[in-house]
N, C-alpha and C positions, 0 to 999 in steps of 0.2 A: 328248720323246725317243721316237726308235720304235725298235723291235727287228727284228733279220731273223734266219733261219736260219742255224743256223752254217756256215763255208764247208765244202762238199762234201755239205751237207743239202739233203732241198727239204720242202716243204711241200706234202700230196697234198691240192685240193681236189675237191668231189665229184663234175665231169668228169672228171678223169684219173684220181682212184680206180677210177671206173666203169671205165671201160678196164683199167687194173690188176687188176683182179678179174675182170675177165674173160678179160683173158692168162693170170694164173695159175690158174682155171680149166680151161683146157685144157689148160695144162702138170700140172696134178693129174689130172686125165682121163688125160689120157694113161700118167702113172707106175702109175695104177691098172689100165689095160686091160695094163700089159708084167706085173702081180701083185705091184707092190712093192706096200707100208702105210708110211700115212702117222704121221709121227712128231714130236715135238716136245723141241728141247732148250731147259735156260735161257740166257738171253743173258749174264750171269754165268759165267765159268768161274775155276777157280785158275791162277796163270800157272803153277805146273809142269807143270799138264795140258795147256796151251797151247802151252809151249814144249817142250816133251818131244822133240818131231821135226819142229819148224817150218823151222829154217834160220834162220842171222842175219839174213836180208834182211827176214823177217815177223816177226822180234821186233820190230823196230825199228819196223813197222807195227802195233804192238798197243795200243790204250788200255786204259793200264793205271789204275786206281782207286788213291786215297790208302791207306797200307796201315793198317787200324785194329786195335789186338790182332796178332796173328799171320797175321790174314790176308791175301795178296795174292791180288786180284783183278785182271782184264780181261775187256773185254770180247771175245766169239768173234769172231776173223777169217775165218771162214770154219765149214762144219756139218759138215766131217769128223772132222774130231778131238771135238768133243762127240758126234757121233754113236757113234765109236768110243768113248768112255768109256762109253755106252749100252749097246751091244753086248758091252762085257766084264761090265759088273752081269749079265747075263743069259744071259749066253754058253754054261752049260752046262745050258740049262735051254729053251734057244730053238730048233727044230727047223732044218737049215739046209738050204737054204742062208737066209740071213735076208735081207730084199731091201724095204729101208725107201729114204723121202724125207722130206724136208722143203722147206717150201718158206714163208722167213723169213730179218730182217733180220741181217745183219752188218755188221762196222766194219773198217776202214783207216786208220791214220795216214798218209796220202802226199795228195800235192799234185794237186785235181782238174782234169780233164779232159773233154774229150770221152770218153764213154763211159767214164768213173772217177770213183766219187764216195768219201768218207770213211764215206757211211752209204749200202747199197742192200742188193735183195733178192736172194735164191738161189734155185733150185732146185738141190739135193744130192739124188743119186739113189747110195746105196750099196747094196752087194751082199758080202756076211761068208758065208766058209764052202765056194767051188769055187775053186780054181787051174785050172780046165777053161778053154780059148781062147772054147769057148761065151761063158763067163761077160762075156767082154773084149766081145765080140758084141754079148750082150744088151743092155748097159749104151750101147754107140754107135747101136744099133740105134732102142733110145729116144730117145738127144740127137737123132739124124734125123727122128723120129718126130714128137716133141716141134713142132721147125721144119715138118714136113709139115702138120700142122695148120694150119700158117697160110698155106697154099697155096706154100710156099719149097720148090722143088726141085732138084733137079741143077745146073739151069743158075745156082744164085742163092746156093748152098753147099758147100762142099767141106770135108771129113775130113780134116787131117791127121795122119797115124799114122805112130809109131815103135816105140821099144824100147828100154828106158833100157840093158840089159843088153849089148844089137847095142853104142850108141854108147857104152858105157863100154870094151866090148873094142874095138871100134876105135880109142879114144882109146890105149888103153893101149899098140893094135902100133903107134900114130905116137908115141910115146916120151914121153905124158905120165904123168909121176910118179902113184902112186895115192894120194897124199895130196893132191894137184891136182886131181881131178878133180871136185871138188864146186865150187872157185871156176872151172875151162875149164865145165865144165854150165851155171854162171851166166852165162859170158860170153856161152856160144852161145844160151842163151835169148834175151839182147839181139840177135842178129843180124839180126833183121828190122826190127830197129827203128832200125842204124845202116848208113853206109856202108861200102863194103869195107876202105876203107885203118881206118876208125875200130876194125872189126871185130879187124883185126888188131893193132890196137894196146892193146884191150881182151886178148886172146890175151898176148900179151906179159907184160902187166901183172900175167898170171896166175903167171910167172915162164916161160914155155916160151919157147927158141931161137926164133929167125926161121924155123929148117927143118924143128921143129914146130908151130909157126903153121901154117905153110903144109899139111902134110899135114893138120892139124883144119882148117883152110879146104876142102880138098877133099874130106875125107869129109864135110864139113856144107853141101857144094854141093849132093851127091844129092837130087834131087826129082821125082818122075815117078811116071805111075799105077804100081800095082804089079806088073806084070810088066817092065814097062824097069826098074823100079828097084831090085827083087830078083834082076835081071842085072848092074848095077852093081856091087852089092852086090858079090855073089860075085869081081865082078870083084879087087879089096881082099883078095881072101886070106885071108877071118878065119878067127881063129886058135881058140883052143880056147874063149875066153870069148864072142867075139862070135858063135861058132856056137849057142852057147846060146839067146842075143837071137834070131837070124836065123833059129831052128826055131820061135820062141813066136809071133815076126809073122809068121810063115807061116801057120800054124795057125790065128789069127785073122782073116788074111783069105782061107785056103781056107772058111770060113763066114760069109763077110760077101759081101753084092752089092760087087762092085768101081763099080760107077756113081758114088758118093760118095765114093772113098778117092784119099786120094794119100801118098806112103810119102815120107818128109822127113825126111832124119835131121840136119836142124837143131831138130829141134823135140826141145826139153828137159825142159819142164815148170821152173819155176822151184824149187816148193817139194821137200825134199831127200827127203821120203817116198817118192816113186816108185819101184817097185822093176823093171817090166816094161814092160808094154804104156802109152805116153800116144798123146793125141790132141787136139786141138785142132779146135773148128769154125767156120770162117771164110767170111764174105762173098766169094762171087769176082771181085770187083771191088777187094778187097783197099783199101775204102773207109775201115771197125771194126777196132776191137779183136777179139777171139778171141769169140766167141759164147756158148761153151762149151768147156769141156777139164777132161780128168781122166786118168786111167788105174790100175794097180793099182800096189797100196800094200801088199804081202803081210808086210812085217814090223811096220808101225804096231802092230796088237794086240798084238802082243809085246814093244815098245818100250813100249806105256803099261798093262804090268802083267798083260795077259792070256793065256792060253793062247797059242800060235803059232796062226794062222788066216788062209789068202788070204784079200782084200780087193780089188776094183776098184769105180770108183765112178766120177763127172764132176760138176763143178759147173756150171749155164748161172745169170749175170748179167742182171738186167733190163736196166741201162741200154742194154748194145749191141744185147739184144734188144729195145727200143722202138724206137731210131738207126735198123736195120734194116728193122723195120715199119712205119715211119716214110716211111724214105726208099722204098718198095717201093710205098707205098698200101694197105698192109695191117692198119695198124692197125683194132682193134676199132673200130664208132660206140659215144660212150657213151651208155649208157641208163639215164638215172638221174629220168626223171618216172615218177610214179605210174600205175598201170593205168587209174584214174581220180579224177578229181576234184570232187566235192559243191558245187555253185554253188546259191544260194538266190534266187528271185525277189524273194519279201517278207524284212525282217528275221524273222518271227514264226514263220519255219518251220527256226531256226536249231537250234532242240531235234532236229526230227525228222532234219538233216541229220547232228548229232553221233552218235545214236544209229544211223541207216542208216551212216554213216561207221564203227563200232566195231565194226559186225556184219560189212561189207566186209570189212575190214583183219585177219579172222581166216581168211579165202580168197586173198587178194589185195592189192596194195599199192593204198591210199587215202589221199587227201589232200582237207582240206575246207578254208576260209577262217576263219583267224582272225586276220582285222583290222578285223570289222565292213566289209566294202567294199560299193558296190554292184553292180547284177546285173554290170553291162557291166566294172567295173575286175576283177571275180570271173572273166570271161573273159580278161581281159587277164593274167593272173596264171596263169590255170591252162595258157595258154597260151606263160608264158614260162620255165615252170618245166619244157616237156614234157610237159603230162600225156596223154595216149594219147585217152582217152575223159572225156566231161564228163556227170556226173549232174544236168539241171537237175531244181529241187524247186518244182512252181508248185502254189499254191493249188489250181485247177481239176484237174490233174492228182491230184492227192494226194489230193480227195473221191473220185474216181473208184480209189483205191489205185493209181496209175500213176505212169512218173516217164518222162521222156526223158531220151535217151540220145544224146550226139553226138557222132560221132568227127570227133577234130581234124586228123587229117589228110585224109581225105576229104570231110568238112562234111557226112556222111549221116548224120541223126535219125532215129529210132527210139525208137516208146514201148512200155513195156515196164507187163506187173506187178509192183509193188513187192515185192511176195510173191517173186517170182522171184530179186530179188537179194539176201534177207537168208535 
């Protein structure tokens, strides 16, 4: 009997690790140069903490543990809501604004996909403490940032930006009920993902008339860079709530470069925390799933026990951001041979390679042979594993305190003093 990973798992070996550490590298780089710190929560959480202000759509996505004693446990869906349990332990004690990441695994109960798995990783980049437009800024500024790193630009991704506040008061002057508006938000989240007529029939099911279908169909057609579509906007008439919304996204993209932005007031955000600004970032070729999306969350700490305190923040997903770099050419190479590798001519000089090998390996990554091989399969090996440079160790050499040196990619030897390398 053999075993595989559970479906919507994978198994990282030490190629695509290499690469994985080297993405989230740069995406840690990067959260560090915008002045977030880096953070860690446990993968354990209590499901009230969980569910507190998840939405029934991600309860149902939560693996939840056997309940032993009193407790129930799951596992984190996501590193906002642990993070924010973080943030409240400390909150009157921590300077702010507080402007933390993490970058680590979480879980999904739902059925995988292209670019969706049941287990992958995060980068959660939150920011506790300014209701400033800046702050909305800062936080997309980085998810661009983040992608610039990997040479992804203008032509290759697009921003899109709403405002939950704009489309709740819209919803509200097309005559949906305000106890509706959390399952019409869910519905319109799916709209990219179905057909019109499907769209409208999701709409319906929400309980709204066919002639409020229709006017949430039109206000969730708006999509255009942000001056056509803050002309639109306006066009609609909003009313006293939606003018709220339509001063906040102004405000955030009077300080944002418009080159990456596109204003879409279909885009909902699924989860029910959002209270303002969301944003979502997408391939433009509209090939992936969402890149990255997040937006503010300015009641969450209050909801889970803490002081009242703005909150904006985004999540970016590996998987779509591999698909991407993937399909781009941009993926990292991986580099996972040693700097170099100790090959022995005779067996009798296997002591002095251990010992030169353990004095290496406190500078620099080294790898020696241990299978007893001889010179030639010693070569064959260090050169299948990648190793950079090869240390040969020959009798003649070694009386004289010398060792060569050969780089495998060039095939250019060089003898050196032994003294030099340890």
């Amino acid at each position: 009997m053999t075993f595989q990973p559970v479906k919507g798992t994978e198994d990282w070996y030490a190629e695509k690790k290499a690469i994985q550490r080297d993405i989230f590298n740069v995406l840690r780089k990067a959260s560090i140069n915008f002045g977030f710190q880096e953070v860690e929560a446990p993968a354990l959480e209590t499901m009230p903490c969980l569910t507190q202000k998840s939405g029934d759509e991600v309860r149902s996505q939560i693996f939840t543990l056997d309940k032993r004693s009193t407790e129930e446990l799951g596992l984190r869906f996501d590193l906002t809501v642990p993070m924010t349990r973080m943030f409240i332990a400390k909150q009157k004690a921590v300077p702010k604004p507080v402007k933390w990441f993490s970058i680590d695994k979480v879980w999904r109960y739902e059925a995988p996909q292209k670019g969706r798995a049941r287990e992958f990783y995060q980068l959660s980049v939150e920011l506790f403490g300014s209701d400033r437009p800046e702050a909305d800024a800062d936080v997309i500024c980085l998810a661009i940032d983040c992608l610039n790193k990997f040479d992804l630009t203008e032509s290759d991704i697009v921003v899109k930006i709403n405002n939950r506040k704009l489309l709740e008061g819209l919803l509200l002057q097309a005559g949906v009920a305000k106890n509706k508006l959390e399952d019409v938000t869910r519905a319109i989240d799916k709209k990219s993902k179905v057909e019109d007529n499907d769209f409208i029939k999701l709409l319906l099911e929400t309980g709204l008339n066919q002639e409020q279908a229709d006017n949430v169909k039109k206000i969730v057609s708006i999509k255009a860079k942000p001056k056509e579509a803050l002309e639109e906007i306006r066009k609609l008439a909003p009313g006293r709530d939606a003018i709220v919304g339509l001063a906040e996204l102004e405000n955030v993209l009077n300080v944002m470069p418009s080159n990456y932005l596109e204003v879409d007031l279909s885009l909902a955000r699924g989860l029910a925390y959002y209270t303002g600004t969301v944003f979502e970032v997408f391939d433009k070729t509209g090939q992936f799933r969402a890149i990255a999306g997040g937006g503010r969350y300015d009641n969450l700490v209050e909801l889970m026990g803490g002081e009242p305190c703005p909150a904006v923040g985004f999540g970016l997903g590996d998987k779509t951001l591999w698909l991407l770099l993937e399909s781009k050419g941009k993926l990292p190479q991986p580099n996972i041979g040693p700097d170099y590798y100790i090959v022995t001519v005779t067996p009798d000089l296997t002591d002095e390679a251990v010992k030169l090998s353990a004095k290496l390996s406190r500078r620099t990554s080294c790898d020696l042979d241990l299978m007893g091989r001889k010179f030639g399969k010693q070569l064959e090996y260090a050169n299948a594993i990648g190793a950079k440079n090869v240390i040969i160790l020959g009798p003649k050499e070694l009386a004289e305190k010398k060792v060569k040196i050969k780089n495998m990619q060039t095939g250019e030897e060089r003898l050196v003093e032994l003294a030099s390398l340890s």
